[in-house]
C-alpha positions as CSV (number, residue, x, y, z in Angstrom):
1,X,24.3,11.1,18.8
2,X,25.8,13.5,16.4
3,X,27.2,13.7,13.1
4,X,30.4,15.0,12.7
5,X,29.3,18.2,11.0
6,X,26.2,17.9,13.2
7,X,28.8,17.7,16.2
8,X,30.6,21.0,14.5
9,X,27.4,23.2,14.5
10,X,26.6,21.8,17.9
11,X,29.6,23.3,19.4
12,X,28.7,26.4,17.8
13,X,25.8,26.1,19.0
14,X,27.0,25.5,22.3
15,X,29.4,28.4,21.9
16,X,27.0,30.8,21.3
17,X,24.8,29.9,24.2
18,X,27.2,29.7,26.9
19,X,28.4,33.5,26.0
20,X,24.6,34.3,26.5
21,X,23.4,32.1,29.5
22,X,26.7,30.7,31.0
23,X,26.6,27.3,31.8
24,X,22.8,26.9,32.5
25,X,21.4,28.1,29.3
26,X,23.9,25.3,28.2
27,X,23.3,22.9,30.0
28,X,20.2,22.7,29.6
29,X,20.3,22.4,25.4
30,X,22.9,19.6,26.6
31,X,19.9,18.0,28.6
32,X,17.9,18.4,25.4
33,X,20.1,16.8,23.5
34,X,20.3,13.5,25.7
35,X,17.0,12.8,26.5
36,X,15.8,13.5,22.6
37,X,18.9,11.0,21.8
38,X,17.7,8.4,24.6
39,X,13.8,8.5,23.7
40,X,15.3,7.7,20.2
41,X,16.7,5.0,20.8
42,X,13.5,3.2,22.1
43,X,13.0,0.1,20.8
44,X,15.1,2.1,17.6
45,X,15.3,-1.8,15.8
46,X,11.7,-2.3,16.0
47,X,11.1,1.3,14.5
48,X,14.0,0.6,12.0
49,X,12.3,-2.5,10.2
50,X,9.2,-0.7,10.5
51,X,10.8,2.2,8.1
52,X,10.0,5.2,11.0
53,X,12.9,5.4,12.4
54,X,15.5,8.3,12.6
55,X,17.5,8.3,9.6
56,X,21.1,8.1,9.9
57,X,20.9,5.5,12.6
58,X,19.6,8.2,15.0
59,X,22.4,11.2,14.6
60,X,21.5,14.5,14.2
61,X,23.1,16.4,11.6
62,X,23.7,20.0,11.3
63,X,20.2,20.7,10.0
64,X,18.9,19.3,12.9
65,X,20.7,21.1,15.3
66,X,19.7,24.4,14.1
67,X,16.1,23.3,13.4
68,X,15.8,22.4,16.7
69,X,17.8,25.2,18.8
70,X,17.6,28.5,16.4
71,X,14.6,29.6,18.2
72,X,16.2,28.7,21.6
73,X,19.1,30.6,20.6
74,X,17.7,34.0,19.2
75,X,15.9,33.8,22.6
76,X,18.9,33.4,24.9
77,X,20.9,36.0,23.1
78,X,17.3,38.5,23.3
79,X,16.7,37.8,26.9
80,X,20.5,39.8,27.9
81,X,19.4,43.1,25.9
82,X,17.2,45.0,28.6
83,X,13.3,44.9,26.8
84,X,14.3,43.5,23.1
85,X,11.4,45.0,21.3
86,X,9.7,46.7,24.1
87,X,9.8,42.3,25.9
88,X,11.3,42.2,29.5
89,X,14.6,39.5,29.0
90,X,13.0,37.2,31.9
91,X,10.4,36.8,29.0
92,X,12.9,35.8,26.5
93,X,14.6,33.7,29.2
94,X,11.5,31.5,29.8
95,X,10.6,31.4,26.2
96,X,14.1,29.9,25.6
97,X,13.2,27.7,28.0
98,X,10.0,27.0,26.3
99,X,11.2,26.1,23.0
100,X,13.8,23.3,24.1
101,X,10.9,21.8,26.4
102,X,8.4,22.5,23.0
103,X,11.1,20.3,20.7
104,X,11.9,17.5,23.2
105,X,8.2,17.1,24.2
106,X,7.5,16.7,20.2
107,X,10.4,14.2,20.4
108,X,9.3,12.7,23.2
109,X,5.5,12.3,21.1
110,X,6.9,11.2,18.0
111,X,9.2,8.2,19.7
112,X,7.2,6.7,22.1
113,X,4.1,7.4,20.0
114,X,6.0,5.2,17.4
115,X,7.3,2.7,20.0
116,X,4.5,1.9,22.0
117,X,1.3,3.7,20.5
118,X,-1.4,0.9,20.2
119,X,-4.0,3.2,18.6
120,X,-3.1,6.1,15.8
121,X,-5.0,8.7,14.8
122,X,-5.1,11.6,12.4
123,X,-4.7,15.0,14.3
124,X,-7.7,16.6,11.5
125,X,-9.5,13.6,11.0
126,X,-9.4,10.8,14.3
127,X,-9.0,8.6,11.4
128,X,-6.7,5.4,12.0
129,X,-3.0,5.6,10.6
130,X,0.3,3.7,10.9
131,X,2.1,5.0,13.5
132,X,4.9,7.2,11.8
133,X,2.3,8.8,9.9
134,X,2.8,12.6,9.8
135,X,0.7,14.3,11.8
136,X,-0.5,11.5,13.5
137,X,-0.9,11.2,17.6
138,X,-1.8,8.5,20.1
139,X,-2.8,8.8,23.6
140,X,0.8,7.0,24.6
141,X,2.8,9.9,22.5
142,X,0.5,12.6,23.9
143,X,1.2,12.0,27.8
144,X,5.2,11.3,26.6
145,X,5.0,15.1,25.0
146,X,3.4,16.2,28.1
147,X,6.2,14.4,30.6
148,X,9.0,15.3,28.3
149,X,8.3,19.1,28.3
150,X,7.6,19.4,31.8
151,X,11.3,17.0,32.6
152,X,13.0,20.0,30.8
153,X,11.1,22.6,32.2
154,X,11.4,21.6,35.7
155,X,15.7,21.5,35.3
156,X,14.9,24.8,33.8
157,X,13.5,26.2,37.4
158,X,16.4,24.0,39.3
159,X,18.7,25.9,37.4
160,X,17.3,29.1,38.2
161,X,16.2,30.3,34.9
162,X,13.0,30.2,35.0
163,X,10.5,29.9,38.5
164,X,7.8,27.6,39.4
165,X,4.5,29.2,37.9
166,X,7.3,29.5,34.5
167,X,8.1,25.6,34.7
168,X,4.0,25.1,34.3
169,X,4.2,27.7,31.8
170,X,6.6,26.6,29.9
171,X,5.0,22.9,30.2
172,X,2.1,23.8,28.5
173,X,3.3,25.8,25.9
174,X,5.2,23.4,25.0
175,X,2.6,21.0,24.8
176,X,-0.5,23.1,22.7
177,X,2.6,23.7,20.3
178,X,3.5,20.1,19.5
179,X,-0.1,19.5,19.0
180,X,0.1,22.4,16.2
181,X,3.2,20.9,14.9
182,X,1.0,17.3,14.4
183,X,-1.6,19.6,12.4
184,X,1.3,21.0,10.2
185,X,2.1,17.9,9.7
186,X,-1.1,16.3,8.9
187,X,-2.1,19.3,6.2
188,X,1.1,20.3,4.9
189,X,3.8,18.2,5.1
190,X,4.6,16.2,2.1
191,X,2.0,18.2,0.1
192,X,2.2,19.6,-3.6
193,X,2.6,22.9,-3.3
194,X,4.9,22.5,0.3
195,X,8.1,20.6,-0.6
196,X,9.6,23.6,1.2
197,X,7.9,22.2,4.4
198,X,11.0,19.7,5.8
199,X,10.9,18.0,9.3
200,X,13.8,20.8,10.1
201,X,11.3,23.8,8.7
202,X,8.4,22.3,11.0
203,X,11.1,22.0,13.8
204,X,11.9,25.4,14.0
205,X,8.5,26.9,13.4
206,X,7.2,24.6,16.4
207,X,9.9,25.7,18.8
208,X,8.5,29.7,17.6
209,X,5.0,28.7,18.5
210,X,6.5,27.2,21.8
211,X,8.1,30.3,22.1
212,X,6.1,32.6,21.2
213,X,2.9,31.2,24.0
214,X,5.5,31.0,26.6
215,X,5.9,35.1,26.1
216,X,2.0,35.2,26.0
217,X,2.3,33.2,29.1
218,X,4.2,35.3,30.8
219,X,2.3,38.6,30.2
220,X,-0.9,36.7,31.1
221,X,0.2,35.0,34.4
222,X,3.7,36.4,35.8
């Protein structure tokens, strides 16, 4: 599941977010964590022979952890200072909320896309690609993304940190910003000019768009 520094910053990361949010706000990275490491490992031979697996046999190292969870965590530590920049904390609470359920519904895209995706498009273009292919989607990866946000949402409101109309906020936030990260993908990933642009650098700027709709959200409909 982990690496051993990747277990390290984990507990750090847990650390940190257990001080915030107690034992929910933990839990639920910890629910993150295992159903983004059991979508992995999907048919993970079939996807290793095919060259689109995970590297590292599916383990998440350190960069991954934070890719994945800095959002979450800025957010959970935001939402228990009273209006952090002029936001009400519930705000911050649903938008950490909303960036877990943005990274495991891209997780939940990206592996069953790759494991059971009979048709691939382009995001930009429609145009047919192997699945793997940054920035590529398939109608199988896109209801995954939408069932894997909305899994992690709804422990969310049966923890008590977020409520019901949040859970459907949360869902679809999560689910218009792994369809951003797919166009990322598709137009600047692996581009001259964009080496900067890593799967961990897309990671974290999807779970801010996540985050960042979830706030909009919020304002718009709680």
């Amino acid at each position: 599941m982990l690496t051993p520094t990747g277990f390290v910053h984990s507990c750090a990361l847990g650390t940190f977010l257990w001080n915030a949010l107690g034992y929910k706000g933990w839990s639920l990275c910890v629910l993150y964590l295992f159903l983004g490491q059991l979508v992995t490992k999907i048919r993970f031979t079939e996807k290793e022979e095919a060259g689109i697996s995970e590297k590292r046999g599916g383990r998440r190292g350190p960069e991954n952890v934070w890719g994945s969870a800095l959002t979450g965590l800025i957010c959970a530590k935001a939402s228990v200072r009273p209006n952090f920049l002029g936001i009400p904390s519930h705000f911050f609470l649903l938008a950490y909320v909303a960036s877990l359920c943005t990274k495991l519904a891209d997780t939940f895209a990206s592996e069953i896309g790759k494991a059971f995706g009979k048709t691939t498009f382009l995001i930009t273009t429609f145009e047919r690609v192997k699945p793997g292919t940054e920035g590529a989607v398939s109608l199988e990866g896109t209801l995954a993304a939408v069932l894997g946000g909305f899994l992690l949402a709804m422990y969310g409101y049966v923890l008590g940190l977020i409520n019901l109309r949040g859970t459907a906020i949360a869902t679809i936030a999560a689910f218009l910003a792994t369809n951003v990260e797919s166009l990322i993908g598709a137009t600047l990933q692996d581009k001259k000019g964009w080496e900067f642009m890593t799967n961990e650098v897309v990671n974290f700027i999807n779970t801010l768009i996540g985050a960042a709709l979830a706030i909009i959200g919020g304002y718009l409909f709680l």
